[in-house]
C-alpha positions as CSV (number, residue, x, y, z in Angstrom):
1,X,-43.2,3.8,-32.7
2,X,-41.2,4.8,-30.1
3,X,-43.0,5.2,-26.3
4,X,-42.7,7.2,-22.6
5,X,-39.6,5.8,-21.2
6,X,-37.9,7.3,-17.6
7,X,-34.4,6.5,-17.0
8,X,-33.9,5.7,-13.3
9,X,-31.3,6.3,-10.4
10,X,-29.6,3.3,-11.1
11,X,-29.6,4.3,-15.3
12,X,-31.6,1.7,-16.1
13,X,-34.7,2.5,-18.5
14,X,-38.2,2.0,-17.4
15,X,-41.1,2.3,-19.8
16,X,-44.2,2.2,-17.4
17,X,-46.9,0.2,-19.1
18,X,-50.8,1.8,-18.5
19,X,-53.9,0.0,-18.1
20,X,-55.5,-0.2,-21.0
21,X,-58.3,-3.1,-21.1
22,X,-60.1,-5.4,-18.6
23,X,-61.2,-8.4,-19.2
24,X,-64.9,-8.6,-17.8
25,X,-65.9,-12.2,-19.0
26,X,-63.2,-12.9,-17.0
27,X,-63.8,-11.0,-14.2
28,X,-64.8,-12.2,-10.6
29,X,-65.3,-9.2,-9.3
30,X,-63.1,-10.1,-6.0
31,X,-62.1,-6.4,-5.8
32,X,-58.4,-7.3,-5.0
33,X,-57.4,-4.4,-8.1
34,X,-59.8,-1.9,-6.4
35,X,-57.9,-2.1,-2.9
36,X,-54.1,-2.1,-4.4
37,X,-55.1,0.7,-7.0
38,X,-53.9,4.2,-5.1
39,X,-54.9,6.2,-7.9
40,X,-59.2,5.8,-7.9
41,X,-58.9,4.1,-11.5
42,X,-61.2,1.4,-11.1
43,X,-64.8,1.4,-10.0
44,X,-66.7,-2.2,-9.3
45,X,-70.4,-2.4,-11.0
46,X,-72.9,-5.1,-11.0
47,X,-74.1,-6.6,-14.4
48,X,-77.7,-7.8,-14.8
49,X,-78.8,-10.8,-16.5
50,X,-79.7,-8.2,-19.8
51,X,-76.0,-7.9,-19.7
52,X,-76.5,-3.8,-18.7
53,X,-73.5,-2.0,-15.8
54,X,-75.7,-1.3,-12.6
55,X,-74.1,0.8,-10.1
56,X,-73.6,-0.5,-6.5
57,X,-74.3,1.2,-3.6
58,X,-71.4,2.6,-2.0
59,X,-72.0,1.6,1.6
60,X,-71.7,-1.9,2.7
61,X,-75.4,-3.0,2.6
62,X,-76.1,-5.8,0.0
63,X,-79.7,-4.7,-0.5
64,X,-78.8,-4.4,-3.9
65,X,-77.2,-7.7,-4.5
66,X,-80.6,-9.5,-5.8
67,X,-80.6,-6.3,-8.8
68,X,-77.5,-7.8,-11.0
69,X,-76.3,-11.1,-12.0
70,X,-72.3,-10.4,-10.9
71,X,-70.1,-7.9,-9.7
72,X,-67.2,-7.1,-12.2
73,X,-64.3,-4.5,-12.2
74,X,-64.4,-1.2,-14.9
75,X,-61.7,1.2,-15.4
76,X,-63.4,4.3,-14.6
77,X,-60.6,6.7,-14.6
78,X,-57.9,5.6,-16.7
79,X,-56.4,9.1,-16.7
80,X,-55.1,8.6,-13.5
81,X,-52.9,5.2,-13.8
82,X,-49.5,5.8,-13.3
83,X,-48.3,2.2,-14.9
84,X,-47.4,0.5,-11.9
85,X,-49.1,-2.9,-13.0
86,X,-50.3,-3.7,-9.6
87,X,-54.2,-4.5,-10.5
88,X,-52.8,-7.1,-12.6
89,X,-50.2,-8.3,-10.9
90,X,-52.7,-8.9,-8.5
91,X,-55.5,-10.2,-10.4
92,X,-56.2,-13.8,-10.2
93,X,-58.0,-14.2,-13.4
94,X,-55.4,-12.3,-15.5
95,X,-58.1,-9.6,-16.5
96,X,-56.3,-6.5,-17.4
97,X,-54.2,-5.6,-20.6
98,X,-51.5,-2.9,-20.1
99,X,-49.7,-0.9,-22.5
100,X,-46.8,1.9,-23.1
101,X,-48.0,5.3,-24.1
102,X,-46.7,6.6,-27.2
103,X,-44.4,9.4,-27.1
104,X,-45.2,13.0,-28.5
């Protein structure tokens, strides 16, 4: 199956590869993806001890921290990754899995 591919400046061929998985067992939740990702794709949540996404509070108060077990990363808006790789190049637990898109 043959994928998106750009050819560059220079001629050389570039197939961006997109976000398509994270990893949340591996997952520290170290936000380090959320603050190189320019395109609002990723979204931390907390997990409770059931196992069930709780989300945080968006202001810096950690009133909520005693309501879930650990923080972990989610791709909330996959839609807008451009393929740059930079969440996992990033990522110190190799969490995320990245893939070309098929071409139409």
């Amino acid at each position: 199956m043959a994928s998106f591919s750009i050819t560059l400046p220079s001629g050389e061929i570039w197939t961006p590869n997109f976000v398509a998985e994270l990893n949340q067992e591996k997952c520290i939740g170290c936000g380090r993806c959320f603050k190189v990702c320019s395109r609002d794709v990723l979204q931390l949540v907390g997990i409770n001890e059931d196992g069930e996404v709780i989300a945080l509070a968006s202001d810096e108060d950690d009133d909520d921290d005693e309501e879930y077990e650990k923080k972990v990363m989610t791709i909330a808006h996959q839609e807008n990754c451009i393929g740059c790789e930079a969440c996992s190049k990033i990522c110190p637990k190799k969490c995320y899995t990245h893939s070309p898109l098929p071409a139409e």
